[in-house]
PQR file of N, CA, C, O and H, with PARSE charges and radii, in Angstrom:
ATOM      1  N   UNK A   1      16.963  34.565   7.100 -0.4000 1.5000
ATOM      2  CA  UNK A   1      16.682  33.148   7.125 -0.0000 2.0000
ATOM      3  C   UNK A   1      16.347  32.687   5.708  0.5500 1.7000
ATOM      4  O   UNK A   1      17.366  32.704   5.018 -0.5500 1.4000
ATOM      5  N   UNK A   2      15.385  32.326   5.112 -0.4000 1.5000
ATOM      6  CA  UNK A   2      14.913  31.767   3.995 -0.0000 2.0000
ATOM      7  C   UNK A   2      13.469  32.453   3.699  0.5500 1.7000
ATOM      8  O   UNK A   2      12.406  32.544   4.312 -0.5500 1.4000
ATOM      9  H   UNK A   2      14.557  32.313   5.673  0.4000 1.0000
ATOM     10  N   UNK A   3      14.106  33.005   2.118 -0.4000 1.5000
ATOM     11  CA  UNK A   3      12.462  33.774   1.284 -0.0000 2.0000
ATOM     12  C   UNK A   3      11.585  32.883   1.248  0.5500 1.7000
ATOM     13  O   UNK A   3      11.741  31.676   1.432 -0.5500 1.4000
ATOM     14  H   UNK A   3      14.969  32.931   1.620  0.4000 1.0000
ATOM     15  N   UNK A   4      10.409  33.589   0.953 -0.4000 1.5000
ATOM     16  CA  UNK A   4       9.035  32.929   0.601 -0.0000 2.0000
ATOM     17  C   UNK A   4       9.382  31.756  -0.464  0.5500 1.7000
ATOM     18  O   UNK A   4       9.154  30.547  -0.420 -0.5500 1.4000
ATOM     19  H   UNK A   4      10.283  34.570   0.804  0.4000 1.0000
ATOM     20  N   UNK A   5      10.173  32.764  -1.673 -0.4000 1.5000
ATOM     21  CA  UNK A   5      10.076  31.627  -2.512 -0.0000 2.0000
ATOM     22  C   UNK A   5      10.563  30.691  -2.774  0.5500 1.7000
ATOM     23  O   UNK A   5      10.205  29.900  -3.646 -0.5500 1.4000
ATOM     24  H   UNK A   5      10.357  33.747  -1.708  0.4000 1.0000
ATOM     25  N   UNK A   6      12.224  30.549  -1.475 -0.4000 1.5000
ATOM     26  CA  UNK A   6      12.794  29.469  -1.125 -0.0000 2.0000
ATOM     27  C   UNK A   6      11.452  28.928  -0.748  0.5500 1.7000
ATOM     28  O   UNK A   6      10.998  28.215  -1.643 -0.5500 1.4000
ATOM     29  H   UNK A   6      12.515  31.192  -0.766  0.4000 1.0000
ATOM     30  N   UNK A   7      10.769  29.029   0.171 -0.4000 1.5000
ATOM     31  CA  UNK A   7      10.353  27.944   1.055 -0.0000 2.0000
ATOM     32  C   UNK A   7       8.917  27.576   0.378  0.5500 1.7000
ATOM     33  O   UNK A   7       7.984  27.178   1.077 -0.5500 1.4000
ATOM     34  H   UNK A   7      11.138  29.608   0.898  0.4000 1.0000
ATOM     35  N   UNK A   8       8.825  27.711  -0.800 -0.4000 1.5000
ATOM     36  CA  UNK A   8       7.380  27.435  -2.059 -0.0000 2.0000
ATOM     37  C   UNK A   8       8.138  26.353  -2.438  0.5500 1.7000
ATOM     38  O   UNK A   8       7.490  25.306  -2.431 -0.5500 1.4000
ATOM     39  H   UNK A   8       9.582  28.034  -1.367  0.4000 1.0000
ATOM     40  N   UNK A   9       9.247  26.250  -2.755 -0.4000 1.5000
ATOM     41  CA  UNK A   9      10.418  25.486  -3.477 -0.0000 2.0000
ATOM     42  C   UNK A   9      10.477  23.998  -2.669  0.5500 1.7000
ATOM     43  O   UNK A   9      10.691  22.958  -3.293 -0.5500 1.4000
ATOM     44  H   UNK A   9       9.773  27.101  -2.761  0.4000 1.0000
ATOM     45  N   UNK A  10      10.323  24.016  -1.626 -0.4000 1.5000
ATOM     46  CA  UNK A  10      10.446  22.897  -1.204 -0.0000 2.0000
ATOM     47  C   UNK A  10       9.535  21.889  -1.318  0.5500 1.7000
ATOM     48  O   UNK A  10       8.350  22.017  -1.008 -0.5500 1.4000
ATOM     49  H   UNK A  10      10.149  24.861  -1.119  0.4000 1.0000
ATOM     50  N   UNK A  11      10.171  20.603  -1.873 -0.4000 1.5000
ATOM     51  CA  UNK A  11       9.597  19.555  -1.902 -0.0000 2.0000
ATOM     52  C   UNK A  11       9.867  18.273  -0.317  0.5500 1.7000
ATOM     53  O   UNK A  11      10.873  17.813   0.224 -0.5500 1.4000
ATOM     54  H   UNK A  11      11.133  20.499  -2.125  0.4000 1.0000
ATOM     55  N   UNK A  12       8.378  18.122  -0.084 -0.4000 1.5000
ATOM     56  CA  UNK A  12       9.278  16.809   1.058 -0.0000 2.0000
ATOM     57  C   UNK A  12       8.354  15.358  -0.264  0.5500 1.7000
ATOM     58  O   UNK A  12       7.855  15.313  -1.389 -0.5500 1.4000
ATOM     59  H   UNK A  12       7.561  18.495  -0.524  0.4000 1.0000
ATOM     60  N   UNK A  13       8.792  14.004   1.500 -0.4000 1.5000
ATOM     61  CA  UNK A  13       8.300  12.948   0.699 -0.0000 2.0000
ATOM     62  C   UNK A  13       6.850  12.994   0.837  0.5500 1.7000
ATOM     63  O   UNK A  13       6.266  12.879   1.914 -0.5500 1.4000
ATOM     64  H   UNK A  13       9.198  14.041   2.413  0.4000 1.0000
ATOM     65  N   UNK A  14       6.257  13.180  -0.366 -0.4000 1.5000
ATOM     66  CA  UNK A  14       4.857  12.641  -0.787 -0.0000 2.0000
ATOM     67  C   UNK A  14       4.298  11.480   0.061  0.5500 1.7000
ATOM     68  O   UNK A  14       4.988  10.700   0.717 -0.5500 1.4000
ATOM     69  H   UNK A  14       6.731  13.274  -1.241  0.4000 1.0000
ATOM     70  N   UNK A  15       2.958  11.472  -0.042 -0.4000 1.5000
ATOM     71  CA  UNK A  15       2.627  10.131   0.710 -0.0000 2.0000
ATOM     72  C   UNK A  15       1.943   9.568  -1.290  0.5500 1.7000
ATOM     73  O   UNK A  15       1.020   9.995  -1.984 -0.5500 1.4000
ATOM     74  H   UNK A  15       2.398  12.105  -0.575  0.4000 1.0000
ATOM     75  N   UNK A  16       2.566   8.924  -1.422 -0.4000 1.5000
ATOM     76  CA  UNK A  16       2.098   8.060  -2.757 -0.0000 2.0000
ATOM     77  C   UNK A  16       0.707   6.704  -2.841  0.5500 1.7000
ATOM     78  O   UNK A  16       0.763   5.803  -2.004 -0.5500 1.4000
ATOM     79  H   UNK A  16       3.316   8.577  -0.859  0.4000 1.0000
ATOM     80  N   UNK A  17       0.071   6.703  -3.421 -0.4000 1.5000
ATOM     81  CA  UNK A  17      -1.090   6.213  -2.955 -0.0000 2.0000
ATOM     82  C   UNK A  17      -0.849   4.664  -3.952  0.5500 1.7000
ATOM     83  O   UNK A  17      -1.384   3.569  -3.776 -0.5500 1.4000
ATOM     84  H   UNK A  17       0.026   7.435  -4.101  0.4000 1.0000
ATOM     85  N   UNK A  18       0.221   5.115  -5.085 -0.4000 1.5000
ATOM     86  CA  UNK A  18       0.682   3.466  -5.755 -0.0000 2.0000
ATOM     87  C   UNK A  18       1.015   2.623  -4.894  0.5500 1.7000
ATOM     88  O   UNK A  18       0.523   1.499  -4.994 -0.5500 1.4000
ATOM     89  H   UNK A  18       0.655   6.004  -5.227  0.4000 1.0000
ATOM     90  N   UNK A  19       2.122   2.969  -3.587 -0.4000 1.5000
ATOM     91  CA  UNK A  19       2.917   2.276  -2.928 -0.0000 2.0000
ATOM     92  C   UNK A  19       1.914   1.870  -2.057  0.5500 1.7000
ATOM     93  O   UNK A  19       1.776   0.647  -2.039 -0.5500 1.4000
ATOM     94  H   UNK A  19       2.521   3.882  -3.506  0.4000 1.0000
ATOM     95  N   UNK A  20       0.953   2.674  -1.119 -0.4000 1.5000
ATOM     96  CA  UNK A  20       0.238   2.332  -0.411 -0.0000 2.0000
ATOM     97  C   UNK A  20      -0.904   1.047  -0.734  0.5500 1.7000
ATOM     98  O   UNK A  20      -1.333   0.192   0.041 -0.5500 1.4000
ATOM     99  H   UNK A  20       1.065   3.668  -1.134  0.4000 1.0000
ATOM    100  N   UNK A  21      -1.219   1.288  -2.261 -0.4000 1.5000
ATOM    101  CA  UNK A  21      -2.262   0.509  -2.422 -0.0000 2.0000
ATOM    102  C   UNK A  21      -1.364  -0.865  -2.962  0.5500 1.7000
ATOM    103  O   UNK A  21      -1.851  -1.994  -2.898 -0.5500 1.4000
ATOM    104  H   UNK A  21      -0.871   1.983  -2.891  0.4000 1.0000
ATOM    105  N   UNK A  22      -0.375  -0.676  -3.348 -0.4000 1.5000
ATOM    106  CA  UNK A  22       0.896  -2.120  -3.798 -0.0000 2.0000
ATOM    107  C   UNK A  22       0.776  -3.043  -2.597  0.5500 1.7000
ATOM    108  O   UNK A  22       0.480  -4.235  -2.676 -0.5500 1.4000
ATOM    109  H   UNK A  22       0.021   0.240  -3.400  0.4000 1.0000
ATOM    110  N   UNK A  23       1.079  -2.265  -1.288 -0.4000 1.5000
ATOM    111  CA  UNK A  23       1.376  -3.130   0.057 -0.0000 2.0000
ATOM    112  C   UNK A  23       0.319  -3.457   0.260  0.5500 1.7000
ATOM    113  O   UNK A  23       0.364  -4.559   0.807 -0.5500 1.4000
ATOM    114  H   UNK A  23       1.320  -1.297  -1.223  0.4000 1.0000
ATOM    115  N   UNK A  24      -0.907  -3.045   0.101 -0.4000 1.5000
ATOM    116  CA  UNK A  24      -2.346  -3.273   0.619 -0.0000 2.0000
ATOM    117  C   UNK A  24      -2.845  -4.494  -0.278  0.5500 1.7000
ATOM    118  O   UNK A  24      -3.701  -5.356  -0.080 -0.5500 1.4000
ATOM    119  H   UNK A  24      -0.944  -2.150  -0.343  0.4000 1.0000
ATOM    120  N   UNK A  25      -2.253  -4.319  -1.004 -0.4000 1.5000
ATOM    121  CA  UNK A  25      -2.700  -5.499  -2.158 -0.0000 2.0000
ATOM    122  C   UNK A  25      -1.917  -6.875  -1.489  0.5500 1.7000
ATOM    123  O   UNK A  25      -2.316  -7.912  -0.961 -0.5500 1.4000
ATOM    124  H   UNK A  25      -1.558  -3.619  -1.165  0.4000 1.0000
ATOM    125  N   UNK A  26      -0.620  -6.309  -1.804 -0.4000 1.5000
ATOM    126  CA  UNK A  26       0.416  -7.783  -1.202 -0.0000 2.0000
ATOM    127  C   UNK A  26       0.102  -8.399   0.024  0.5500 1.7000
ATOM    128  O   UNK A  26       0.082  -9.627   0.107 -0.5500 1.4000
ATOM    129  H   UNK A  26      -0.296  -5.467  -2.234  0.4000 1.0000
ATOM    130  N   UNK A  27      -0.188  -7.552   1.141 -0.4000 1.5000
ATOM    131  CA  UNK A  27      -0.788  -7.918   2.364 -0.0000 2.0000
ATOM    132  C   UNK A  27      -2.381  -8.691   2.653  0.5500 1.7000
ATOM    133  O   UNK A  27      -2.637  -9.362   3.652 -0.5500 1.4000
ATOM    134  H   UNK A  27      -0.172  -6.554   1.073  0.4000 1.0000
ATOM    135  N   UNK A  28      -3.248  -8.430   1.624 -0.4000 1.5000
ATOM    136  CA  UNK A  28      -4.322  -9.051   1.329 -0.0000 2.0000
ATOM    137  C   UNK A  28      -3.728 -10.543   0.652  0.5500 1.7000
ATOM    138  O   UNK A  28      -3.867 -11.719   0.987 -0.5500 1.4000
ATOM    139  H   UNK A  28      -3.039  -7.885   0.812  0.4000 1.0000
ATOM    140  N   UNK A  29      -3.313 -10.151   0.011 -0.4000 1.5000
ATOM    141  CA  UNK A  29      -2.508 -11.848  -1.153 -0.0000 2.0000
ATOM    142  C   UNK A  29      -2.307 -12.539   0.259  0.5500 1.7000
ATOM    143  O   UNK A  29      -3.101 -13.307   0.802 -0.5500 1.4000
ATOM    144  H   UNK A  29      -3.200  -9.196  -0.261  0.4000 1.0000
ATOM    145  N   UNK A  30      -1.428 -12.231   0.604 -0.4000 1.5000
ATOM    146  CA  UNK A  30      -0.348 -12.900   1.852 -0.0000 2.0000
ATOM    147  C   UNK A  30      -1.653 -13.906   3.128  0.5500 1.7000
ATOM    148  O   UNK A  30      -1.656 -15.109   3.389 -0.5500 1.4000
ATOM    149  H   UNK A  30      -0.782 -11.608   0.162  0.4000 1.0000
ATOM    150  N   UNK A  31      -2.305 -13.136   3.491 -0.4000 1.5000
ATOM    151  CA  UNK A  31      -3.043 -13.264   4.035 -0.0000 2.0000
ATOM    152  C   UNK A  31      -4.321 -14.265   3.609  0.5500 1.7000
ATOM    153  O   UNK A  31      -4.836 -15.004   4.447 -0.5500 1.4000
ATOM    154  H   UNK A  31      -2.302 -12.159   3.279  0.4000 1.0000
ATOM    155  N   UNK A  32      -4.638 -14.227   2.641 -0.4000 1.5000
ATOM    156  CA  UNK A  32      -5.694 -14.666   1.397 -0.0000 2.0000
ATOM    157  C   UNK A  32      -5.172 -16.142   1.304  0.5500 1.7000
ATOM    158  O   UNK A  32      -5.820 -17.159   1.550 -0.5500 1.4000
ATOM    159  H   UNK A  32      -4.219 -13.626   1.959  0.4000 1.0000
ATOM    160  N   UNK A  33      -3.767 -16.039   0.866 -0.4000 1.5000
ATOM    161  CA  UNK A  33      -2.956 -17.896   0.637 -0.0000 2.0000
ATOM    162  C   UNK A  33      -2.916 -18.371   1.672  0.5500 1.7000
ATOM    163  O   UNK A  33      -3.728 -19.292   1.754 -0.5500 1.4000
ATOM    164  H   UNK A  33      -3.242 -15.212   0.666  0.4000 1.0000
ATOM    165  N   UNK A  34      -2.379 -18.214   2.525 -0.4000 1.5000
ATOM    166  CA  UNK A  34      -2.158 -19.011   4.134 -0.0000 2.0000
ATOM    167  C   UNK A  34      -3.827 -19.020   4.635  0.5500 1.7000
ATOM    168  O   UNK A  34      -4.311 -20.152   4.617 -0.5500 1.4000
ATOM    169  H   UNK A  34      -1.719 -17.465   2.458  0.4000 1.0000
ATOM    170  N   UNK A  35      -4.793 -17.889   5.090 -0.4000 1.5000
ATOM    171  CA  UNK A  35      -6.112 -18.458   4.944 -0.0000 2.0000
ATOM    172  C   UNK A  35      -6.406 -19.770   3.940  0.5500 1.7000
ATOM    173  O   UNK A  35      -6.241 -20.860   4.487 -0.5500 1.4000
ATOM    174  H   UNK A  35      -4.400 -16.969   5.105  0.4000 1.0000
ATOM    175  N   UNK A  36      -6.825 -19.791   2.525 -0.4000 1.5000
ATOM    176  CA  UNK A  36      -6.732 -20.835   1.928 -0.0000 2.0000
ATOM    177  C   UNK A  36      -5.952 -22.111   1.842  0.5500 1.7000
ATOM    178  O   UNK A  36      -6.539 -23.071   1.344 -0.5500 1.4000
ATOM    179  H   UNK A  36      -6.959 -18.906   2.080  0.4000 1.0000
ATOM    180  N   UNK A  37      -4.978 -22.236   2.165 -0.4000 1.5000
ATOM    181  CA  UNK A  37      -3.811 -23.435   3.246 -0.0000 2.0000
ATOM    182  C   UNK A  37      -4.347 -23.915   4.362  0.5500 1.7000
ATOM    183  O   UNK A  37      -4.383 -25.114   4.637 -0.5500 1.4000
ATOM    184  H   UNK A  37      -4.501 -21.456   2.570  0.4000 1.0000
ATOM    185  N   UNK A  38      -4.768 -23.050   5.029 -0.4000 1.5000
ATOM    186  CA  UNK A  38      -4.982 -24.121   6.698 -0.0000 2.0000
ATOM    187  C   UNK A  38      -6.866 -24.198   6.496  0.5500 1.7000
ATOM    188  O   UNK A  38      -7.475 -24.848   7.346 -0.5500 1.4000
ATOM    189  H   UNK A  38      -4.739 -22.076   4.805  0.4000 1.0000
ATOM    190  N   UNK A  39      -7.669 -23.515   5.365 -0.4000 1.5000
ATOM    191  CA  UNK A  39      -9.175 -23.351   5.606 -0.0000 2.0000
ATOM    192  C   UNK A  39      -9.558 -23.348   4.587  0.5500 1.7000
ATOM    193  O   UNK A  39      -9.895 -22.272   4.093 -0.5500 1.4000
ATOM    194  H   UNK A  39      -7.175 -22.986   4.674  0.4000 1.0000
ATOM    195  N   UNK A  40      -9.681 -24.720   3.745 -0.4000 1.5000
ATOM    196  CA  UNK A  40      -9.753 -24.698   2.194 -0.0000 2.0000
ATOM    197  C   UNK A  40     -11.374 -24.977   2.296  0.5500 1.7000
ATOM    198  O   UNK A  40     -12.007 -25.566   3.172 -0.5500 1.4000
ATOM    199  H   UNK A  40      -9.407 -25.594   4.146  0.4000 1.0000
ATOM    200  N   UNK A  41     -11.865 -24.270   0.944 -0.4000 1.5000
ATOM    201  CA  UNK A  41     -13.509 -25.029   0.772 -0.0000 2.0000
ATOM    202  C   UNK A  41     -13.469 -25.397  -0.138  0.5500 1.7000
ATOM    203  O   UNK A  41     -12.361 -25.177  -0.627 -0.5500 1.4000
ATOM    204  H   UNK A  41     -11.351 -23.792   0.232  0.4000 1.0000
ATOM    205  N   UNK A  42     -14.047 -25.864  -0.716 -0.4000 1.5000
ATOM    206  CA  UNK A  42     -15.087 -26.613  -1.883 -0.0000 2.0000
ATOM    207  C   UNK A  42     -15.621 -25.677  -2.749  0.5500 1.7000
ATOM    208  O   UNK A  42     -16.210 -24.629  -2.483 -0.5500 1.4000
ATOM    209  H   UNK A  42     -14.947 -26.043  -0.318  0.4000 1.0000
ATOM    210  N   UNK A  43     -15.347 -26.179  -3.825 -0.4000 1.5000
ATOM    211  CA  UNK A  43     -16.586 -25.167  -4.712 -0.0000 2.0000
ATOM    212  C   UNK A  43     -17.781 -25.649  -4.816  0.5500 1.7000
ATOM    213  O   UNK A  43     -17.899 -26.847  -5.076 -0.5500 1.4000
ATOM    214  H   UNK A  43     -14.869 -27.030  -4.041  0.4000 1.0000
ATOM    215  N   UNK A  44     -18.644 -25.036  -4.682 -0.4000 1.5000
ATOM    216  CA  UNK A  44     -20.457 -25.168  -4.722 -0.0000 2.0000
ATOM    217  C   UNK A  44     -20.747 -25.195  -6.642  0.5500 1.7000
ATOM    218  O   UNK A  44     -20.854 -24.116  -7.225 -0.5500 1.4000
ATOM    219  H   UNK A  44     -18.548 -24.063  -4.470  0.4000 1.0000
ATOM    220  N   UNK A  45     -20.835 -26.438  -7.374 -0.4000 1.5000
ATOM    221  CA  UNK A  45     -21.421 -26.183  -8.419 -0.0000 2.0000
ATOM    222  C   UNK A  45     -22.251 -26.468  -8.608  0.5500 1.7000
ATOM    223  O   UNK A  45     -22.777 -26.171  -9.680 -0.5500 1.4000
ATOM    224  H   UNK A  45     -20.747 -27.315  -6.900  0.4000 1.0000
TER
END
């Protein structure tokens, strides 16, 4: 079947924590503008 050091060799897909935290970001934005659209405040000065 396949050596050890074939199977050291293998790479799969990573879980990447750039991409994760990119969408987490964009999805906060997304969310953040349309909140501020329909539920605007005032600034307190």
């Amino acid at each position: 079947m396949y050596s050890s050091e074939e199977l050291k060799n293998i790479t799969g897909g990573g879980f990447s924590w750039g991409v994760f935290t990119a969408i987490t970001a964009g999805i906060t934005f997304i969310i953040s503008v349309i909140d501020g659209y329909f539920r605007p405040l005032k600034c307190n000065k």
